[in-house]
C-alpha positions in Angstrom: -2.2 29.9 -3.9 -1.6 29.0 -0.4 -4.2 26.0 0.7 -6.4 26.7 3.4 -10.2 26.0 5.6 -12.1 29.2 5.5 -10.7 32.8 5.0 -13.6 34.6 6.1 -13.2 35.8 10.0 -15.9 36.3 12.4 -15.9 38.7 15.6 -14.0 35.4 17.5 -11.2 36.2 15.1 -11.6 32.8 14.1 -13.1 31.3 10.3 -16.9 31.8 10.1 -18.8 29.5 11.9 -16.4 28.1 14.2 -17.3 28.8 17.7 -14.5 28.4 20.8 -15.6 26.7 23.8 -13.6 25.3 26.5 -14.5 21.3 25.3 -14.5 22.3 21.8 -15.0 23.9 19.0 -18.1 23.4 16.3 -19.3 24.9 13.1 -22.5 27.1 14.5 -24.0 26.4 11.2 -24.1 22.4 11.3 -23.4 21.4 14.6 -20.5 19.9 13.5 -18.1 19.4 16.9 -15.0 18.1 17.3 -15.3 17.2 21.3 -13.1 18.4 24.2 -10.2 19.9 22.1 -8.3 22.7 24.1 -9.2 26.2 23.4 -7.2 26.9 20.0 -4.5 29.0 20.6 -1.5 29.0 17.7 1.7 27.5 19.4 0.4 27.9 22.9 1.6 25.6 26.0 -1.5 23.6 27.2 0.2 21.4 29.0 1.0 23.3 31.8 4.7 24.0 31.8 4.8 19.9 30.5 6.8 18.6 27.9 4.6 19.1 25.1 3.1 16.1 23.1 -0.2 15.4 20.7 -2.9 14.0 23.2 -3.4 10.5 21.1 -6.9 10.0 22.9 -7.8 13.3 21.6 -7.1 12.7 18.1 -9.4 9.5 18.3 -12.1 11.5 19.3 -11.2 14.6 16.7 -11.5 11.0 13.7 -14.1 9.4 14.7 -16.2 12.9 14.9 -15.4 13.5 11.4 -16.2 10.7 10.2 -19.1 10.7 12.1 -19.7 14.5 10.7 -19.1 12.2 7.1 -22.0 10.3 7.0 -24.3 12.9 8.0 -23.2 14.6 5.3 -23.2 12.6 2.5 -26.7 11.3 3.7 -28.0 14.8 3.0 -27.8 17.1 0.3 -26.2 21.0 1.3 -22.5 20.4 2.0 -20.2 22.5 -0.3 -16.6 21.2 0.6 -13.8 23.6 0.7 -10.2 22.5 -1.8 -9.4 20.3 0.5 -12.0 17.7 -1.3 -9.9 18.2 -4.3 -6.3 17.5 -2.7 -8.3 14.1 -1.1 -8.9 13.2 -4.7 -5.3 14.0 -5.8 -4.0 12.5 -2.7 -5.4 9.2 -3.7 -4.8 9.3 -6.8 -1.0 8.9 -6.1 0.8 6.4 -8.3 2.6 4.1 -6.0 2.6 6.3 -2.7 0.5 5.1 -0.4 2.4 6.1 2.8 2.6 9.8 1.6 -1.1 9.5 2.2 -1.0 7.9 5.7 1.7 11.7 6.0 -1.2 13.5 5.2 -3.9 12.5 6.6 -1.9 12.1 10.1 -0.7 16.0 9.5 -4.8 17.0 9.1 -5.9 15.2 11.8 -2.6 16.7 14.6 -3.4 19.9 13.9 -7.1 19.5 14.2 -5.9 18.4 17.4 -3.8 20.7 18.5 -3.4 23.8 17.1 0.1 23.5 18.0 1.4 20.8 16.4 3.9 20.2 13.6 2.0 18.3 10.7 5.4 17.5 9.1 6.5 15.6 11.6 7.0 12.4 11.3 8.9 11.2 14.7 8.5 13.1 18.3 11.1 16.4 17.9 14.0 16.6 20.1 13.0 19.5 21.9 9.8 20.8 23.1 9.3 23.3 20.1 9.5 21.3 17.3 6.2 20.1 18.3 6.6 16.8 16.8 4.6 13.9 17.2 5.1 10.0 16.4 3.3 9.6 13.0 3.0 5.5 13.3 1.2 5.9 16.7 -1.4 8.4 15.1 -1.9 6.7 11.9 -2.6 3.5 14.6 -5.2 5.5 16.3 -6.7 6.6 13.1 -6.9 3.2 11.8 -8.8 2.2 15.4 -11.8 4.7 13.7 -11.4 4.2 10.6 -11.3 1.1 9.2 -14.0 -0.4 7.1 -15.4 2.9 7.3 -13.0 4.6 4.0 -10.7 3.1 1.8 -7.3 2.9 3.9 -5.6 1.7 0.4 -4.7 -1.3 3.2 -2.0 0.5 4.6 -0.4 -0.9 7.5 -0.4 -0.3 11.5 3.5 0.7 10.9 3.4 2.4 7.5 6.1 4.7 7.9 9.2 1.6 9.0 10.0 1.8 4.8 12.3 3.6 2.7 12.4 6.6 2.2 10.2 7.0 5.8 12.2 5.4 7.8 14.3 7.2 10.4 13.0 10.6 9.2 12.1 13.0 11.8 10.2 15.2 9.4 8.7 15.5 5.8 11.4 17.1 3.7 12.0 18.2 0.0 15.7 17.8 0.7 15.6 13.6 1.5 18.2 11.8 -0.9 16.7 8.4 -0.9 13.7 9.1 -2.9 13.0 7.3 -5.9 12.5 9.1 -8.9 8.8 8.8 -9.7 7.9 10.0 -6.0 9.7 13.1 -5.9 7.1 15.2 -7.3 4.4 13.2 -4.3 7.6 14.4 -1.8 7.2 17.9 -2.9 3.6 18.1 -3.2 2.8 16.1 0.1 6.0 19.0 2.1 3.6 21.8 0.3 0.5 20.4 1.7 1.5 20.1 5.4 3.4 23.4 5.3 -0.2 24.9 4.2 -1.8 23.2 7.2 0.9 24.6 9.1 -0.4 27.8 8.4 -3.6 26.6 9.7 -5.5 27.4 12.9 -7.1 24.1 14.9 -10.3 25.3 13.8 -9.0 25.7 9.9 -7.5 22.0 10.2 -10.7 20.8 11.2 -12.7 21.9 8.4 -10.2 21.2 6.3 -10.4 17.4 7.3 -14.0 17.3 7.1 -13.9 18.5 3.5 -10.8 16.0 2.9 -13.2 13.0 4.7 -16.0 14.2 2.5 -14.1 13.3 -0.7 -12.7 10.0 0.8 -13.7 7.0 -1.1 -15.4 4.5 0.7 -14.1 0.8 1.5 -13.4 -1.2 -1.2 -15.4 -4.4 -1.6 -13.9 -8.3 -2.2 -14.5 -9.0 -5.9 -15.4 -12.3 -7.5 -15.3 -12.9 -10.9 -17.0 -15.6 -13.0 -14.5 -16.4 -15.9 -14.5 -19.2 -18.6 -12.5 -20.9 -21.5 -13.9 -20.1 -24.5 -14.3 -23.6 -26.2 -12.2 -24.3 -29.6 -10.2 -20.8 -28.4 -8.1 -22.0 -25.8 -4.6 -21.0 -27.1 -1.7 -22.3 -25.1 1.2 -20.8 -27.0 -0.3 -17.3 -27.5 -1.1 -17.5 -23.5 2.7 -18.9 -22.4 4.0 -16.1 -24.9 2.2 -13.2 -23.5 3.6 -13.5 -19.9 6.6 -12.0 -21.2 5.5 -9.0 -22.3 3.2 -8.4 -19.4 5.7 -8.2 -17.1 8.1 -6.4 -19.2 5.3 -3.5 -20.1 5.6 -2.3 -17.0 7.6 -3.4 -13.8 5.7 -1.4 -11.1 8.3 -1.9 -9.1 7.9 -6.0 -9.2 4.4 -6.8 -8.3 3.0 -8.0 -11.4 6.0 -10.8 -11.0 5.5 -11.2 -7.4 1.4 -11.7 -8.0 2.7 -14.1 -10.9 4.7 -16.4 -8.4 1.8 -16.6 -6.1 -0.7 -16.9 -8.3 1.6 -20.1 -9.5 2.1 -21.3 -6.1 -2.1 -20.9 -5.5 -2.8 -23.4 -8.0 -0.8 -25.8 -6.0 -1.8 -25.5 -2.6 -4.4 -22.3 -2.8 -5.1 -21.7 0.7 -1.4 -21.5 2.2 0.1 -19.0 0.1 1.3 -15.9 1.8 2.5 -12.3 0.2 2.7 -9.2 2.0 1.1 -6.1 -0.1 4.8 -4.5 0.3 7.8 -6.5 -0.7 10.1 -3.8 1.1 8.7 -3.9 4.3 11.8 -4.1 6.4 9.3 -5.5 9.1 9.1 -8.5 7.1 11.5 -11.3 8.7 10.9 -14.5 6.7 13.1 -15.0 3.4 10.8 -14.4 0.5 8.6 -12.6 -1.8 6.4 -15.6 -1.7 5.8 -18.1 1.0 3.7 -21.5 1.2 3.7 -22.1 5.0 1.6 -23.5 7.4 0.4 -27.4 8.4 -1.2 -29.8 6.7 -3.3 -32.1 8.9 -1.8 -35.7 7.0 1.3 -34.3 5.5 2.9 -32.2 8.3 4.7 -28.7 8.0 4.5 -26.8 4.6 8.4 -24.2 4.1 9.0 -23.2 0.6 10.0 -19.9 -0.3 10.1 -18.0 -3.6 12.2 -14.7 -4.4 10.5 -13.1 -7.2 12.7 -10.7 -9.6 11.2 -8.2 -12.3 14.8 -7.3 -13.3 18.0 -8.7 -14.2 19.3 -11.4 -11.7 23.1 -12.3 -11.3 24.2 -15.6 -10.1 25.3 -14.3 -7.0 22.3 -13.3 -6.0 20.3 -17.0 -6.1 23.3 -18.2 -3.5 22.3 -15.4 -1.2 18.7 -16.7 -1.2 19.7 -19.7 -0.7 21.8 -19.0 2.1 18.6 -17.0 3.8 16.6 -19.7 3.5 19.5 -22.1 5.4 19.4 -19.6 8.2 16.1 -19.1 8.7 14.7 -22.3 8.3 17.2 -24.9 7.4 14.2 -27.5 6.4 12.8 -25.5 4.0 12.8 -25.8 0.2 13.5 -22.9 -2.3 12.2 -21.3 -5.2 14.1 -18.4 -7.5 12.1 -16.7 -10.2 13.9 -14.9 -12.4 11.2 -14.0 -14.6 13.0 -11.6 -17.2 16.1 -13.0 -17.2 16.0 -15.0 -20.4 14.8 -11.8 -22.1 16.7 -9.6 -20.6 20.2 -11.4 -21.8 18.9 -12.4 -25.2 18.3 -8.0 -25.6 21.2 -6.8 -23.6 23.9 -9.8 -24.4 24.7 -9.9 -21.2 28.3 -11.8 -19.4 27.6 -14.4 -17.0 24.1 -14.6 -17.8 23.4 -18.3 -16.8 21.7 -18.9 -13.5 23.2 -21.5 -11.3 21.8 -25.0 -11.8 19.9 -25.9 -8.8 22.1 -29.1 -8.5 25.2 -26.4 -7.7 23.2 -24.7 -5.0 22.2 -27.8 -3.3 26.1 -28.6 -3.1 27.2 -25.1 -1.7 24.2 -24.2 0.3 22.6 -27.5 0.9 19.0 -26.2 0.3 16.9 -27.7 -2.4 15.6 -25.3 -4.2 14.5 -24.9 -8.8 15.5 -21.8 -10.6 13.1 -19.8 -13.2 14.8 -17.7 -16.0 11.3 -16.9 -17.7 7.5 -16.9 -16.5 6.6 -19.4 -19.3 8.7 -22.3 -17.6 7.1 -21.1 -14.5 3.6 -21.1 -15.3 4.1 -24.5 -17.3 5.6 -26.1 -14.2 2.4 -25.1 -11.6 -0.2 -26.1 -14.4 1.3 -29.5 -14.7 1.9 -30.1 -11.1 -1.5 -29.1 -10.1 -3.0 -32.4 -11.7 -5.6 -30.1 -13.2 -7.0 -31.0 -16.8 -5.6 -28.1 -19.2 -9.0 -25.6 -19.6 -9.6 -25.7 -15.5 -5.6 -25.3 -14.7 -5.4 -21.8 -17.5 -8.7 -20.6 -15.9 -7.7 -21.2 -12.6 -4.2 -20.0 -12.7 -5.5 -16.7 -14.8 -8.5 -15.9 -12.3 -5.5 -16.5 -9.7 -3.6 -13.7 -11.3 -5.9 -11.3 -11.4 -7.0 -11.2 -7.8 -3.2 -11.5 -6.7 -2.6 -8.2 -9.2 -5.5 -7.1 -6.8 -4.0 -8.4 -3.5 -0.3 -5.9 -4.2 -2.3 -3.5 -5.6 -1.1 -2.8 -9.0 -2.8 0.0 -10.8 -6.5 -0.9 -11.8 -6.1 -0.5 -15.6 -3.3 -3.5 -14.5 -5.5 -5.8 -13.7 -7.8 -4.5 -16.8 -4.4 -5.3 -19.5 -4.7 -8.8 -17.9 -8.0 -9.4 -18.7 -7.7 -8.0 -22.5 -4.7 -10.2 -22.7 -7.0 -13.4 -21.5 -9.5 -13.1 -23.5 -6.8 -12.8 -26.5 -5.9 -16.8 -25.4 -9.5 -17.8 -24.6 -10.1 -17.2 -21.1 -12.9 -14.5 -20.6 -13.9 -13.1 -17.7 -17.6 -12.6 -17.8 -18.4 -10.4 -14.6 -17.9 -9.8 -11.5 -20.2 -9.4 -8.2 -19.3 -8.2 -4.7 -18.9 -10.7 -1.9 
């Protein structure tokens, strides 16, 4: 069944209770406006003969009523939202597609704009009828209203400069470069903007204030307050279960990216830096996993860490080595490999050893140590951190879990961890908001 805001008429010709004025249009019933919009007219010209393009100011105005028009009405009982509250919760409910969201809500709030415009779109069109509009600069004026007023699921000011997004005019079922897993979101998120398509201004409006209804609300910092179980603490069990934790599930290399800065935190915790996306092609620094910055007695901190939740070739530890010499030919390496040691002992793999770090400083000149397994890893940063044995674990695994947080990994993720702690004697006894 086609998706859509209201389909009862009234003698305007428009959904019941949706009045046309020439600032605006409001629900009669609630008072609900959406200030100075043009009169709603379904592919009209409004700009005069003028090229035609989606009036950003506008669509600030169009959010921050909504989410004005939000409050009021989950501060009092009486709203009934229309299916559009349900497609909020499916929206966010999206496994590891977070910019398909940013594509939908930019869609809901262009065409409760402008009537005319192309909620597919993802770039302006080439000609005036394709009624295109640039998503990034929309999602950036959304974000102006919206933040710390609903859960953004920390998307970016440019969320839509990564694969597949990137250089796409339009959302389309036919894009190649998809990966597997988001193909049904693809589909889904084409289906929902074609239905809004279908939509009048005044049907896109309501729409997004029965999507904003459903919306959940900013998330809030989490501390917890852990402990090592005396008599429990169990160092083996705890340096074999890193292998299997990342190998349950790979979400596309997080929990081993969380795992080398949660590592690097116990060293030098407040100069650790790791984007939320790995593939950001914004990105410019070599690196999953950065320790930069000044120290005020020691001078300039540069060590960068790859992290890999897959097989590694040798080739590919010479090519981070070579980044690093290029972008910062002071700075120190480090390669974590974390699955391959398990990954040749199961597959029995040719040309499995890693280079020795000894070789790379000969080819590459950049000093840098080489991980083949998490254990080694975590071993190394527990050591070095001059910690005694029960702080270090605790610290390191109270690290983890906010990191698993940090690249947001799904929340029964960071749950496994926690089970998996208190299995080597770390427990995690709470937590509070900050």
């Amino acid at each position: 069944m086609p998706l859509s805001a209201s389909p009862a008429a009234d003698g305007d010709g428009l959904p019941a209770g949706i009045a046309v004025s020439r600032c605006g249009i409001g629900l009669r019933s609630t008072g609900f406006a959406l200030a100075c919009l043009s009169v709603e007219e379904r592919g009209a010209d409004t700009n005069g003969g003028r090229r035609w393009q989606l009036d950003l100011r506008k669509a600030e105005a169009v959010v921050e009523q909504a989410l004005s028009q939000r409050e009021a009405d989950r501060a009092r009982a009486g709203f009934e939202p229309n299916e559009w509250a349900k497609v909020a919760h499916e929206v966010y409910a999206w496994r590891r597609a977070k910019t398909y969201l940013a594509a939908v809500f930019c869609g809901l709030v262009a065409r409760a704009t402008d009537g005319a415009a192309n909620p597919l779109s993802l770039q302006v069109g080439d000609d005036d009828a394709s009624r295109g509009y640039a998503a990034t600069s929309l999602w950036q004026a959304i974000q102006v209203q919206a933040q710390g007023r609903i859960d953004l699921r920390n998307l970016k000011s440019q969320p839509f400069n990564n694969s597949p997004f990137s250089g796409k005019r339009v959302l389309a079922t036919d894009w190649e470069n998809v990966a597997n897993f988001n193909r049904p979101v693809l589909t889904r998120a084409v289906e929902l903007m074609e239905a809004v398509g279908r939509m009048t201004q005044g049907e896109a409006a309501t729409a997004l204030r029965s999507f904003l209804f459903a919306v959940p609300d900013p998330p809030t910092d989490v501390h917890w307050h852990i402990d090592v179980v005396l008599g429990r603490l169990d160092l083996v069990a705890m340096f074999d279960s890193l292998d299997s934790f990342l190998l349950d599930d790979g979400e596309n290399g997080r929990r081993a990216q969380a795992m080398v800065a949660a590592s690097f935190a116990l060293l030098h915790p407040d100069q650790v830096d790791t984007p939320r996306s790995i593939n950001d092609p914004s990105l410019t620094l070599p690196g999953d996993v950065r320790v930069i910055g000044t120290l005020p007695d020691r001078g300039r901190l540069a060590m960068y860490a790859e992290a890999k939740q897959k097989y590694t070739p040798p080739e590919w530890v010479a090519q981070f080595a070579t980044e690093i010499k290029e972008k910062d030919p002071a700075g120190t390496g480090a390669y974590a490999a974390l699955v391959n040691e398990r990954a040749t002992a199961r597959g029995g793999r040719v040309r499995s050893e890693l280079p020795h770090w000894r070789d790379v400083l000969r080819q590459s000149g950049v000093l840098m140590t080489i991980w083949n397994n998490p254990a080694d890893m975590v071993r190394d940063a527990i050591i070095w951190s001059g910690l005694g044995v029960p702080e270090a674990v605790a610290t390191f695994v109270d690290l983890y879990a906010k990191y698993l947080r940090h690249v947001e990994v799904e929340p029964s993720t960071v749950d496994a961890w926690i089970g998996r702690a208190a299995g080597f004697g770390v427990v995690f006894l709470g937590s509070e908001a900050e």
